[in-house]
ZAMARGU-4260 file (C-alpha; in steps of 0.2 Angstrom, whole numbers, plus 5000, padded with zeros to 4 digits):
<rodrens>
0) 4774/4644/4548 | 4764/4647/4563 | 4775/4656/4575 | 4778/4669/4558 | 4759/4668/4558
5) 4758/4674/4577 | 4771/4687/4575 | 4765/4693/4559 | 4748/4699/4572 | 4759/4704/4584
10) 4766/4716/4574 | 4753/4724/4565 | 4745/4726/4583 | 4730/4715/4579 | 4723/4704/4595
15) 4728/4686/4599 | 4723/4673/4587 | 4713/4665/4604 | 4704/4682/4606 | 4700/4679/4590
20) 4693/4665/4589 | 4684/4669/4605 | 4676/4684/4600 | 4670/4675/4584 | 4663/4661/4594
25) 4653/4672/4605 | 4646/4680/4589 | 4640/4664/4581 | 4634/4661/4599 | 4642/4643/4598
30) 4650/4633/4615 | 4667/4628/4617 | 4660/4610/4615 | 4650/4614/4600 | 4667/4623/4592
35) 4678/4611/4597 | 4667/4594/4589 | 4663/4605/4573 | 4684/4608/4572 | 4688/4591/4576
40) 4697/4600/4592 | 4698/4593/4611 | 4689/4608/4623 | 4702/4606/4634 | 4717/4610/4619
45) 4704/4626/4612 | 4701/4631/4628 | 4718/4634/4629 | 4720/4640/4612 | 4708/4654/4616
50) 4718/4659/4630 | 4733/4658/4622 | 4742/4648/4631 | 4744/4635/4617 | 4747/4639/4598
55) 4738/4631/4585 | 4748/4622/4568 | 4738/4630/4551 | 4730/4615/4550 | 4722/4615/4567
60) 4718/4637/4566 | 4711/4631/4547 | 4697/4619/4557 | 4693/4630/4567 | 4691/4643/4555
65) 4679/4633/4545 | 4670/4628/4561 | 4668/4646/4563 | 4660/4650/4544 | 4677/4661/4539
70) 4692/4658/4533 | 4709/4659/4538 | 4713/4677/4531 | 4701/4681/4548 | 4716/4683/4558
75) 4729/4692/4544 | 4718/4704/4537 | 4714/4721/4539 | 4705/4734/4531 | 4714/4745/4520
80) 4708/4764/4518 | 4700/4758/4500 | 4691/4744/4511 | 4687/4755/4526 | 4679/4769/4517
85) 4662/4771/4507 | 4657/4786/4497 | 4642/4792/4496 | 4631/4788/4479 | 4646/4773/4478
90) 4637/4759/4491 | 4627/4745/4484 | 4610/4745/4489 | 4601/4729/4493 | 4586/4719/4501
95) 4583/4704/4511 | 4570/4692/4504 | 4554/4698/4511 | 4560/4714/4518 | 4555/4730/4510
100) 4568/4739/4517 | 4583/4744/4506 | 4599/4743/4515 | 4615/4752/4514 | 4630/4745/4522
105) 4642/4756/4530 | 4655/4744/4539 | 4667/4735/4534 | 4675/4716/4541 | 4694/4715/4551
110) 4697/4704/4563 | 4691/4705/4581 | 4678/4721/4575 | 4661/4719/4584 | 4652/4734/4577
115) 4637/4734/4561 | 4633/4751/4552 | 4620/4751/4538 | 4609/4768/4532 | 4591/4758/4532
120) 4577/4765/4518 | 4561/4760/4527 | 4543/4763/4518 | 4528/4770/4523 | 4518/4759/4534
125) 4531/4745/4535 | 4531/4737/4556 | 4543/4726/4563 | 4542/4713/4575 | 4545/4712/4591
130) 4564/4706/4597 | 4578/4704/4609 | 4596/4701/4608 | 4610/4703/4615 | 4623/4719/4611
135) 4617/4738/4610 | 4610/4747/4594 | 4609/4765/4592 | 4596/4774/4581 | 4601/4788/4571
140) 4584/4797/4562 | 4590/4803/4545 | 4574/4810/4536 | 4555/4805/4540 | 4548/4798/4556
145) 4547/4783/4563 | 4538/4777/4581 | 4551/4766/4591 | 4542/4753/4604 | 4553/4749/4618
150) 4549/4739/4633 | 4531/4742/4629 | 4534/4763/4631 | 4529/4769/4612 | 4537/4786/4605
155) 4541/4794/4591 | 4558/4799/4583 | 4560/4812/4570 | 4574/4816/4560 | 4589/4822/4572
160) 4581/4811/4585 | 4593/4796/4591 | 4590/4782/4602 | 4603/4770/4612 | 4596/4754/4620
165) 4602/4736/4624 | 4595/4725/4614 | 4589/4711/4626 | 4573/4725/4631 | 4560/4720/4619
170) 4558/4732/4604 | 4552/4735/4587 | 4546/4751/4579 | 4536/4757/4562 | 4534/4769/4548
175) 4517/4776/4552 | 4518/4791/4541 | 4517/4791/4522 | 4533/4796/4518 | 4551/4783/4519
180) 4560/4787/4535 | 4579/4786/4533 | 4588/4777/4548 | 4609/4776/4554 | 4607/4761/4561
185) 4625/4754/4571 | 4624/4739/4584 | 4635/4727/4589 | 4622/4714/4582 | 4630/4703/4568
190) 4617/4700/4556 | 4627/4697/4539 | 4646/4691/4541 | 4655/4685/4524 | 4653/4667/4521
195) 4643/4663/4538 | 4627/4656/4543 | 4618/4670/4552 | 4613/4665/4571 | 4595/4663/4573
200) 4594/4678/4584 | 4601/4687/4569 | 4589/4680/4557 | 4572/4684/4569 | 4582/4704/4569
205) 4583/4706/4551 | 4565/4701/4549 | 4560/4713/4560 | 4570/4725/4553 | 4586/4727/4562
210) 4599/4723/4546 | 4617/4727/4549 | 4629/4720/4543 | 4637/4708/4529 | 4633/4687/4524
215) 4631/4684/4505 | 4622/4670/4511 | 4607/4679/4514 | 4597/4679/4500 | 4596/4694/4489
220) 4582/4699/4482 | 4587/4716/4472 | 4604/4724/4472 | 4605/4741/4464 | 4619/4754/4464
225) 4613/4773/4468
</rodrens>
């Protein structure tokens, strides 16, 4: 079953169940040691794995998955065009608990993707914290204004305005105008991933603000459809 498993990926042109399970355990920001005790896996037998120079049983790829916070589906599925594609007035709109800022996710989860889209509602005189991260996160002003702080330089984007910065330089930004501002905000930040625990990086983000995409193990305060 595993070798149809493999050539099932192969052939629907997805990456390598160890690039997989690399990338994943970068995102969770989780050590080869840490993996391999959580999996019940060698280091030496997952380092090979994520080179792909050993193949895993569907016992062994189904501890790993659970060390990892997904399931075994990871490495199958792919989005669909009913999956990939939101429609406007369609998303579901939600907030974090103690965040006032109403989210709408964009994105969608496939195997091996590494980017987070949401259009963020943020209210007059709402201020982030101060953060840094690793990955990249563009800023995209839909309507209002915002000020953006970036390695202490302080400026103000309007709508049109767009802004492209790693996220290891210290940044936050505010609403300082009495109107909402609208943001397109995509980064390769993983805040919510289905049925993961968010890093703690992720966590400090989404407090300040930077909420991309997808854990339903965030609690929700509201969720409302437009």
């Amino acid at each position: 079953m595993t070798s149809s498993l493999l050539t099932k990926l192969d052939m629907e042109g997805h990456p390598k169940v160890g690039a997989l399970i690399r990338a994943r355990r970068r995102q969770q920001q989780m050590t080869l040691e840490a993996l391999g005790r959580s999996a019940e896996v060698s280091v030496g037998y997952l380092s090979q794995v994520e080179r792909d120079h050993a193949t895993p049983s569907l016992g062994t790829l189904a501890s790993i998955a659970r060390a990892l916070g997904i399931g075994i589906d990871y490495f199958v599925s792919a989005p669909t065009p009913e999956t990939a594609l939101t429609k406007a007035g369609e998303r579901n709109r939600f907030s974090v608990d103690g965040s006032s800022i109403i989210y709408e996710r964009l994105g969608t989860d496939f195997p091996g993707n590494t980017l987070s889209s949401f259009v963020m509602t943020v209210p007059p005189g709402y201020r982030s914290e101060t953060v840094a991260h690793e990955g990249e996160e563009i800023l995209y002003v839909l309507e209002g204004s915002i000020t953006q702080r970036l390695d202490g330089e302080e400026m103000i984007m309007n709508a049109g305005d767009s802004l492209h910065f790693r996220g290891n330089r210290p940044h936050s930004w505010s609403n300082h105008t009495d109107q909402p501002a609208r943001l397109l905000w995509t980064g390769t930040l993983t805040l919510f991933r289905s049925s993961a625990k968010p890093t703690r990086q992720a966590v400090a983000a989404a407090k300040a603000g930077h909420k991309p995409v997808k854990n339903k193990k965030i609690v929700i305060t509201k969720e409302k459809r437009t």
